[in-house]
TORKOL-4160 file (C-alpha; in steps of 0.2 Angstrom, whole numbers, padded with zeros to 4 digits, m for minus):
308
<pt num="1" X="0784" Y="0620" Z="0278"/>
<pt num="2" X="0800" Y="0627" Z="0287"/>
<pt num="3" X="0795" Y="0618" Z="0303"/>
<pt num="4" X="0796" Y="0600" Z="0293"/>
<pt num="5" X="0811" Y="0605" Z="0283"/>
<pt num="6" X="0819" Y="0610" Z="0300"/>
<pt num="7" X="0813" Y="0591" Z="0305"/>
<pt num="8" X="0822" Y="0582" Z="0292"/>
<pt num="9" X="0839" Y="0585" Z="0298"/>
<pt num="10" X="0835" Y="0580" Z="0316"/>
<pt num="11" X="0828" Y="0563" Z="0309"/>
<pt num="12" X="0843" Y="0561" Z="0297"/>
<pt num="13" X="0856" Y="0564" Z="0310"/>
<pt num="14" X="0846" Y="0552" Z="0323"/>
<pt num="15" X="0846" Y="0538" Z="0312"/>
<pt num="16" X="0865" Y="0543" Z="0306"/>
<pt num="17" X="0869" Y="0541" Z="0323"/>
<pt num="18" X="0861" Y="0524" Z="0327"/>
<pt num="19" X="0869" Y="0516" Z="0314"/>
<pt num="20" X="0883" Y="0521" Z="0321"/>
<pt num="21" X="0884" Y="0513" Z="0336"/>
<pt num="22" X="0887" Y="0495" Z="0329"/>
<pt num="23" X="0900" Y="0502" Z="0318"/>
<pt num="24" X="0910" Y="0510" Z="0332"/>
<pt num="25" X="0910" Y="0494" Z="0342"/>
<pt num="26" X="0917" Y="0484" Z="0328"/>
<pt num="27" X="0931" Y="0497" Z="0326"/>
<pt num="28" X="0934" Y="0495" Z="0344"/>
<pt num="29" X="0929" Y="0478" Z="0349"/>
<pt num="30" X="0935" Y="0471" Z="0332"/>
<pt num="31" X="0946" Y="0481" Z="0321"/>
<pt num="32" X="0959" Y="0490" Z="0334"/>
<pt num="33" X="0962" Y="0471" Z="0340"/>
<pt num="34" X="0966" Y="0464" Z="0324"/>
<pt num="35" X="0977" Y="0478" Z="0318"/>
<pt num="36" X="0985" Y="0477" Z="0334"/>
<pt num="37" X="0989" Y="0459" Z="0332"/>
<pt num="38" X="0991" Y="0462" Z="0312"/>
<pt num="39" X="1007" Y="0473" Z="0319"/>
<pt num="40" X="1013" Y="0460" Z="0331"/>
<pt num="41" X="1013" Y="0447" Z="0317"/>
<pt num="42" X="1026" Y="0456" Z="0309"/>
<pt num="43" X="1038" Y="0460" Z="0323"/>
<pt num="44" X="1053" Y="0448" Z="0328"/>
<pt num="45" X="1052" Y="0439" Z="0343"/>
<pt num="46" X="1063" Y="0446" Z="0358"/>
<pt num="47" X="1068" Y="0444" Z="0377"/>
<pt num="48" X="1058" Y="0458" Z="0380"/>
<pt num="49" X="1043" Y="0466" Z="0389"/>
<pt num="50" X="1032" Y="0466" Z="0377"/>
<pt num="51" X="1041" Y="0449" Z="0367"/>
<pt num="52" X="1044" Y="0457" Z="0353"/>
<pt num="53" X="1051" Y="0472" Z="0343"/>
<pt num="54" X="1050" Y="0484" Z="0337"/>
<pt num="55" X="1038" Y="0494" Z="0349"/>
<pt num="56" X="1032" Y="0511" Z="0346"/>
<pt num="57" X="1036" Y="0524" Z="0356"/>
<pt num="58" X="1028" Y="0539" Z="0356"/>
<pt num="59" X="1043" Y="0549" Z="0364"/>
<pt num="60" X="1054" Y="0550" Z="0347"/>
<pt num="61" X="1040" Y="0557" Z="0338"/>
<pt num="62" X="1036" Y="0553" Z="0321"/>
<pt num="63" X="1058" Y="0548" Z="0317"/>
<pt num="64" X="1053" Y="0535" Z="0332"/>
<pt num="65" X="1038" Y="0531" Z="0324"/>
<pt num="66" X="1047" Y="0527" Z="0304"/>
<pt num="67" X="1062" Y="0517" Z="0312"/>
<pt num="68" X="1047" Y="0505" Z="0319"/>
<pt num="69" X="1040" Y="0501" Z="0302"/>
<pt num="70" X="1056" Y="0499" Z="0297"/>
<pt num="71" X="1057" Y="0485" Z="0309"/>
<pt num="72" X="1043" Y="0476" Z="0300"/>
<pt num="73" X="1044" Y="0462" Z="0290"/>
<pt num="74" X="1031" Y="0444" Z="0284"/>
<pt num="75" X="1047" Y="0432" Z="0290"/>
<pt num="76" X="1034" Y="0426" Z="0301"/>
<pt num="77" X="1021" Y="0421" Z="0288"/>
<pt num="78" X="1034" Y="0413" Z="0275"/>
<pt num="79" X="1042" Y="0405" Z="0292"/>
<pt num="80" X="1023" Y="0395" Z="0293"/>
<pt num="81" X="1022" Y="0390" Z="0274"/>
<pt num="82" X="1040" Y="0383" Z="0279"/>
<pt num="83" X="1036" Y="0374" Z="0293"/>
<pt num="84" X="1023" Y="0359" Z="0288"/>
<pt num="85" X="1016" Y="0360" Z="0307"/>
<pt num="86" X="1006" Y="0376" Z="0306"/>
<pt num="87" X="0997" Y="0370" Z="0288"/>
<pt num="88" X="0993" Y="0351" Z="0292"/>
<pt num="89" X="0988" Y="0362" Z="0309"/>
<pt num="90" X="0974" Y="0372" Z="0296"/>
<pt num="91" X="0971" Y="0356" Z="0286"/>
<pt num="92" X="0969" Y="0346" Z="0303"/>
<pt num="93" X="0957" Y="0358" Z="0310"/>
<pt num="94" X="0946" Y="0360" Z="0294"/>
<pt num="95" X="0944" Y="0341" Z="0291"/>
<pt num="96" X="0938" Y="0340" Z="0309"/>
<pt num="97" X="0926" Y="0356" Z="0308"/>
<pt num="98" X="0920" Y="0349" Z="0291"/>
<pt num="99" X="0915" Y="0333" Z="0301"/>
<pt num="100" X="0907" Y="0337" Z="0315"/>
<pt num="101" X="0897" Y="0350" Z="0306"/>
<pt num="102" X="0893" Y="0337" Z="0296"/>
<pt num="103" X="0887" Y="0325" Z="0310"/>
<pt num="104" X="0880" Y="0339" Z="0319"/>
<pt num="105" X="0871" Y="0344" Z="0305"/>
<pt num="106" X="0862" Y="0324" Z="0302"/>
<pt num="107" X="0860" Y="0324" Z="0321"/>
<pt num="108" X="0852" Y="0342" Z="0323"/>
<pt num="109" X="0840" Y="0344" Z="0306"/>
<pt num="110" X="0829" Y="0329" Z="0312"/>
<pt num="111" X="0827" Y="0336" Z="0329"/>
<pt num="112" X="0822" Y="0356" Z="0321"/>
<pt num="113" X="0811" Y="0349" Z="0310"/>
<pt num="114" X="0801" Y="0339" Z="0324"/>
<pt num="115" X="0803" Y="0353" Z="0334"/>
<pt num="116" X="0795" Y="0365" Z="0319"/>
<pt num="117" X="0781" Y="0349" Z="0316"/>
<pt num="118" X="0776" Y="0351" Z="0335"/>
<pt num="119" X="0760" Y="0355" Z="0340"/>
<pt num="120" X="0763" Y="0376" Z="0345"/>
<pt num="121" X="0760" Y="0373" Z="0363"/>
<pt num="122" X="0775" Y="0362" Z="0363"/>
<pt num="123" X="0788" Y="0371" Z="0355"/>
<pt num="124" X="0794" Y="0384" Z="0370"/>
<pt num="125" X="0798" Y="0368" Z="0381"/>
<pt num="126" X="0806" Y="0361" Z="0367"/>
<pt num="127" X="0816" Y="0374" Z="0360"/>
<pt num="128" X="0821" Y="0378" Z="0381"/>
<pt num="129" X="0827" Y="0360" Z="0382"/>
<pt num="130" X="0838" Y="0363" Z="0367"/>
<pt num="131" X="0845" Y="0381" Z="0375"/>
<pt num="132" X="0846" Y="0373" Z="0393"/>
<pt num="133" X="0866" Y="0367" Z="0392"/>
<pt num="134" X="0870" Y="0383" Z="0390"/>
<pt num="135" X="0866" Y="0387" Z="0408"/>
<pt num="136" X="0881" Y="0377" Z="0413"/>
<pt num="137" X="0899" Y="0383" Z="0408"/>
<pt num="138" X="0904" Y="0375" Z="0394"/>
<pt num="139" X="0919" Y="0369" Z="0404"/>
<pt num="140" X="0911" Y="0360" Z="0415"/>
<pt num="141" X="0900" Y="0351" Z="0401"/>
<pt num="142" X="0916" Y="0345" Z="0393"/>
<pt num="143" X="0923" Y="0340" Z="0411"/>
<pt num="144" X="0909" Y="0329" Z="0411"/>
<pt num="145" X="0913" Y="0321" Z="0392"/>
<pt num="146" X="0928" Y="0314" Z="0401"/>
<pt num="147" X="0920" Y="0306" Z="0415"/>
<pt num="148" X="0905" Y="0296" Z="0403"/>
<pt num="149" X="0921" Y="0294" Z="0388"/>
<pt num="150" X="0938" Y="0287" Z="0399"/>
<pt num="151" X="0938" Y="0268" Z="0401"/>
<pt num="152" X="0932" Y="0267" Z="0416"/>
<pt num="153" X="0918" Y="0280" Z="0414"/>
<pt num="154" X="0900" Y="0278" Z="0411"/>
<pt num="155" X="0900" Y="0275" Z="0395"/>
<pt num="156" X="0909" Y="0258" Z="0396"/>
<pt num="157" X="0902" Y="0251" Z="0411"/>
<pt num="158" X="0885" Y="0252" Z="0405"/>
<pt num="159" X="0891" Y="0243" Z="0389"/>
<pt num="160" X="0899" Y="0230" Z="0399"/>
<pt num="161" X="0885" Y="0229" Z="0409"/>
<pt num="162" X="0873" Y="0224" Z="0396"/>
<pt num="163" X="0886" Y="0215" Z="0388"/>
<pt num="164" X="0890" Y="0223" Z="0374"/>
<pt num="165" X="0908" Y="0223" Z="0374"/>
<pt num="166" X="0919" Y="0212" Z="0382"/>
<pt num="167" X="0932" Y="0228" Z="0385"/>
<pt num="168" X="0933" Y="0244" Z="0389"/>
<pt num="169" X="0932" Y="0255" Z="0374"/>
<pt num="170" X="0945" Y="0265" Z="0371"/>
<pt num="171" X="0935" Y="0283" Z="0366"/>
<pt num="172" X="0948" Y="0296" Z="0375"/>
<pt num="173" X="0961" Y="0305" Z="0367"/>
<pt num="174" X="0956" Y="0301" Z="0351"/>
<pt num="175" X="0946" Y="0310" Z="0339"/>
<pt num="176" X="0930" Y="0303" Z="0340"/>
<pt num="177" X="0930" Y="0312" Z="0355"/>
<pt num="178" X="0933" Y="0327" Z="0351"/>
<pt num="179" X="0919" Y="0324" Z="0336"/>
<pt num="180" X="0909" Y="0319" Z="0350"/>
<pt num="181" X="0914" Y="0336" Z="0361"/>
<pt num="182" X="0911" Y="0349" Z="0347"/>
<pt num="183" X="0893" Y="0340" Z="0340"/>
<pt num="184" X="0888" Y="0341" Z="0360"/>
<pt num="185" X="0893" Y="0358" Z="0362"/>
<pt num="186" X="0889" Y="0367" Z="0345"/>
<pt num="187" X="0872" Y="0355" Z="0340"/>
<pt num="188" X="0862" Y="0371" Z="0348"/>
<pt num="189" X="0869" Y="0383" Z="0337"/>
<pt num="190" X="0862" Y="0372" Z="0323"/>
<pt num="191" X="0847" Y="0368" Z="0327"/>
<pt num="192" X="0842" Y="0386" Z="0332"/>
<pt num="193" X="0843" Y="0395" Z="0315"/>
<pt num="194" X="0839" Y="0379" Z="0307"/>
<pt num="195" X="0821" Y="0377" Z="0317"/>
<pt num="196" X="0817" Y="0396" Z="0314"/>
<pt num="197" X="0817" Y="0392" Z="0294"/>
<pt num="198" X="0809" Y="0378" Z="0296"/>
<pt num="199" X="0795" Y="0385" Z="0306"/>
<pt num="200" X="0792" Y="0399" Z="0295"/>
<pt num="201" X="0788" Y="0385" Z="0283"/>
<pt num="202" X="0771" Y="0389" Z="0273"/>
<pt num="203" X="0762" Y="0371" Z="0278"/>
<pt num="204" X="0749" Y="0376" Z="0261"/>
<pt num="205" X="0764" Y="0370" Z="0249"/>
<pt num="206" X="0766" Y="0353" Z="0259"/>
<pt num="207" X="0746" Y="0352" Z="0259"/>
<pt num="208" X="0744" Y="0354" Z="0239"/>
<pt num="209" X="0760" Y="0344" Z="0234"/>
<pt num="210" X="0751" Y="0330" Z="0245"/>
<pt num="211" X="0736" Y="0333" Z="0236"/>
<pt num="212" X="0744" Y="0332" Z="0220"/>
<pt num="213" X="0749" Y="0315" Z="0224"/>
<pt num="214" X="0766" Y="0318" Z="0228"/>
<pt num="215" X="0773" Y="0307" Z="0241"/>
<pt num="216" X="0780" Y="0315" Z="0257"/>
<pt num="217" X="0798" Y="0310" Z="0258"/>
<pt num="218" X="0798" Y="0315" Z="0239"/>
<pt num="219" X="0791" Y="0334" Z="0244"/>
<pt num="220" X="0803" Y="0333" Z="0258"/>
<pt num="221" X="0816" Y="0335" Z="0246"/>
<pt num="222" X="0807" Y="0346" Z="0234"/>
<pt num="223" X="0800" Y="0357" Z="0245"/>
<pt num="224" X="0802" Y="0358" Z="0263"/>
<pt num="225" X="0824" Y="0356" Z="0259"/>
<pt num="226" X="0825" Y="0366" Z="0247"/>
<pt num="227" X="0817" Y="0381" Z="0258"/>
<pt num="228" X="0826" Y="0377" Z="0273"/>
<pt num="229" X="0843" Y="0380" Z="0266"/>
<pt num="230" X="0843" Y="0398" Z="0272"/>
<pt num="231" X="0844" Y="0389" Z="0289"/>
<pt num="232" X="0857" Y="0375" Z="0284"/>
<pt num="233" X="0868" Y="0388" Z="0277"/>
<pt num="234" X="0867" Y="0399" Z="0295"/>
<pt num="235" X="0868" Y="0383" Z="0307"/>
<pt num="236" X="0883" Y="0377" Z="0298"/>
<pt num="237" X="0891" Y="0392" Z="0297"/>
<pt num="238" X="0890" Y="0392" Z="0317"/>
<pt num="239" X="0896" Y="0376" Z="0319"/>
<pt num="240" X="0911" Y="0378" Z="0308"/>
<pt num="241" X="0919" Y="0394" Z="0312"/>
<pt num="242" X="0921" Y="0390" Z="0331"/>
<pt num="243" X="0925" Y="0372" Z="0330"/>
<pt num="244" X="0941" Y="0377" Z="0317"/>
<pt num="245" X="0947" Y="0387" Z="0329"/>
<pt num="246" X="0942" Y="0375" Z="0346"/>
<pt num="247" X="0955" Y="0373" Z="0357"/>
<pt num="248" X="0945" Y="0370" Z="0374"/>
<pt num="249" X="0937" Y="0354" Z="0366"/>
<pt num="250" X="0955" Y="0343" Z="0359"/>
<pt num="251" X="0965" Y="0348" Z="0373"/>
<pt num="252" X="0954" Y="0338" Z="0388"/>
<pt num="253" X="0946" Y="0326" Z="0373"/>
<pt num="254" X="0959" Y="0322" Z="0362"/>
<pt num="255" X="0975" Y="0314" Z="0364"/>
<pt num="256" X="0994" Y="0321" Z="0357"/>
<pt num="257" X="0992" Y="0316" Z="0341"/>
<pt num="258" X="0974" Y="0326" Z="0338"/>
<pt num="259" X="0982" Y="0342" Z="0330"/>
<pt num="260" X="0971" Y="0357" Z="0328"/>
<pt num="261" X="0976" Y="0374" Z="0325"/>
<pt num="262" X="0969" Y="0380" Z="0340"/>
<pt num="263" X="0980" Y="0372" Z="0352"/>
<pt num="264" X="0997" Y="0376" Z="0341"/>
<pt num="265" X="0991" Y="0392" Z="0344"/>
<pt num="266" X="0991" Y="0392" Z="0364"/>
<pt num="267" X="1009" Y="0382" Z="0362"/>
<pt num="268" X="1017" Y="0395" Z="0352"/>
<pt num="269" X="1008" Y="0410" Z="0364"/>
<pt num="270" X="1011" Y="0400" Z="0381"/>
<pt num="271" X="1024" Y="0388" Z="0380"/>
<pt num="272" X="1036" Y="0395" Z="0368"/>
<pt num="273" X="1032" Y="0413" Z="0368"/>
<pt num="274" X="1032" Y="0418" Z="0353"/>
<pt num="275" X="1020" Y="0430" Z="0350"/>
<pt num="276" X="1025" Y="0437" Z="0333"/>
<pt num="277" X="1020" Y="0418" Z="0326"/>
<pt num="278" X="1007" Y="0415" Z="0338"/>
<pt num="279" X="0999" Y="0432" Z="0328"/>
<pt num="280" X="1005" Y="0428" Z="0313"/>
<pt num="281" X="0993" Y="0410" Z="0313"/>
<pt num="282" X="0979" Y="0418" Z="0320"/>
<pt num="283" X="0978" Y="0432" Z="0306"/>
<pt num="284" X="0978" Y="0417" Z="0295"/>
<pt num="285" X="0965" Y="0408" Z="0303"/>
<pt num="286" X="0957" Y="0423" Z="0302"/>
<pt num="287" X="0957" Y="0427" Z="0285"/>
<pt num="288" X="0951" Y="0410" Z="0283"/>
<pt num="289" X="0937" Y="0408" Z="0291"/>
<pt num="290" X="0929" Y="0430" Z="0284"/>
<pt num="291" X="0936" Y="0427" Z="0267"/>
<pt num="292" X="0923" Y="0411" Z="0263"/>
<pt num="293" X="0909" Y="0421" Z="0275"/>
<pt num="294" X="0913" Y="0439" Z="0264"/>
<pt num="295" X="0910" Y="0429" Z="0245"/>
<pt num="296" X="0893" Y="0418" Z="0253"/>
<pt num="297" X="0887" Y="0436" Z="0257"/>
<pt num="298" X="0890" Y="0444" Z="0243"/>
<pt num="299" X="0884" Y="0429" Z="0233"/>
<pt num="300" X="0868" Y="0430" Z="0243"/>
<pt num="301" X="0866" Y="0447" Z="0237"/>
<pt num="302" X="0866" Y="0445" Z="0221"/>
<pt num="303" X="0855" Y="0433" Z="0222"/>
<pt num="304" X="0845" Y="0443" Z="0231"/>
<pt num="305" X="0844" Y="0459" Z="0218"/>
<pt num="306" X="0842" Y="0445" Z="0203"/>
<pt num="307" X="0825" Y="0436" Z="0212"/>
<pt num="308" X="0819" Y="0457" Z="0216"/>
């Protein structure tokens, strides 16, 4: 009996310590850089090394340390709710990650859900084929946008080949490339999660409805929808949070007046260095994008605790 009540706190202090780990890389990895960029946000903008004041220094102790959060102030938050670029920004950048999750989402479910209806030898090739562009840089896929999307790229001279169109279409620097960008880039992300619900799928429900005489579009919608929502949810998710903040994707695709928030972000950090604003916009994108994941979890939840 001693031995095992020896034991106990062995075990106790492994498992303590596992779940640990994660925890300590999210303070590092996660938390120290948003706090970090949290302070600078409420800094002023100077000709300075670092840009901005006040800095900390450790050398005046803890006088040195209160005259620095004296410095602090939000001027650079109520300077963006003045300022009508940094909200049509957010505005600009939801609508076009709302649409291409949308599109991505009518383009990926069809090809999960034949992916999930396969035959089983089938479905490794398949599911590499859907993870293979993701063993070239990402870059270079959306270099190679531009070349099938400009006037006289691919794109065009196949149209005009088959006679199609008369003209070259004009497809770049607009958004519908940048739609066309972000639902090539992230459709992966969506069909992933979304082909591991649907696999999971019990077929014995499908069989019975169809037994019962129900047609199968209509036990499409009753059923096999309904259960692949888990998947939805997750893929969409994905999709969305990235492509808000996108900035690779707009700046080669889309033209001058394509405004996302992502690229008024790299102007006010790069051009016009001013990181206390730059900071100040991405704590707000931030706060955006956990605040929605934080209530759909908890929501989930209690969900959850209800059904148990």
């Amino acid at each position: 009996m001693s031995q095992k009540k020896s034991q106990a706190p062995k075990r106790s202090l492994g498992s303590k310590a596992l779940i640990a780990v994660p925890f300590l890389w999210l303070v590092i990895f996660f938390l120290a850089p948003f706090f970090i960029v949290f302070k600078i946000s409420l800094s002023e903008v100077a000709v300075a090394i670092p840009p901005y004041l006040p800095t900390f220094d450790l050398a005046q102790g803890w006088a040195g340390f209160i005259e620095a959060l004296s410095g602090f102030s939000f001027e650079n938050y109520i300077w963006l709710t003045e300022d009508d670029l940094y909200w049509k920004s957010y505005l600009s950048s939801a609508q076009i990650a709302l649409i291409s999750t949308l599109i991505t989402l009518v383009v990926g479910y069809p090809i999960a859900y034949g992916m999930a209806r396969s035959p089983k030898e089938w479905r490794p090739t398949l599911l590499m084929l859907v993870i293979l562009p993701f063993w070239t840089s990402f870059l270079i896929r959306v270099y190679a946008w531009i070349g099938i999307l400009k006037n006289e790229g691919l794109l065009n001279q196949l149209l005009l080949a088959l006679g199609v169109i008369n003209e070259p279409l004009v497809i770049m620097n607009t958004n519908l490339a940048v739609y066309i960008g972000i639902v090539y880039s992230y459709l992966p992300f969506l069909v992933l999660p979304l082909y591991a619900s649907l696999e999971k799928l019990d077929m014995s429900l499908l069989e019975a409805a169809e037994d019962l005489g129900c047609p199968p579009w209509k036990a499409f919608w009753k059923i096999t929808l309904p259960l692949s929502i888990p998947g939805v949810v997750a893929g969409c998710f994905l999709v969305f949070i990235p492509a808000v903040g996108e900035f690779v994707i707009p700046d080669l695709l889309g033209g001058s007046n394509t405004l996302m928030i992502g690229k008024t972000l790299w102007v006010e950090f790069f051009s016009n260095r001013d990181w206390p604003v730059s900071s100040a916009v991405a704590v707000i994108l931030l706060l955006i994008l956990v605040v929605p994941i934080v209530l759909f979890q908890n929501h989930q939840q209690k969900l959850a605790e209800m059904q148990s």
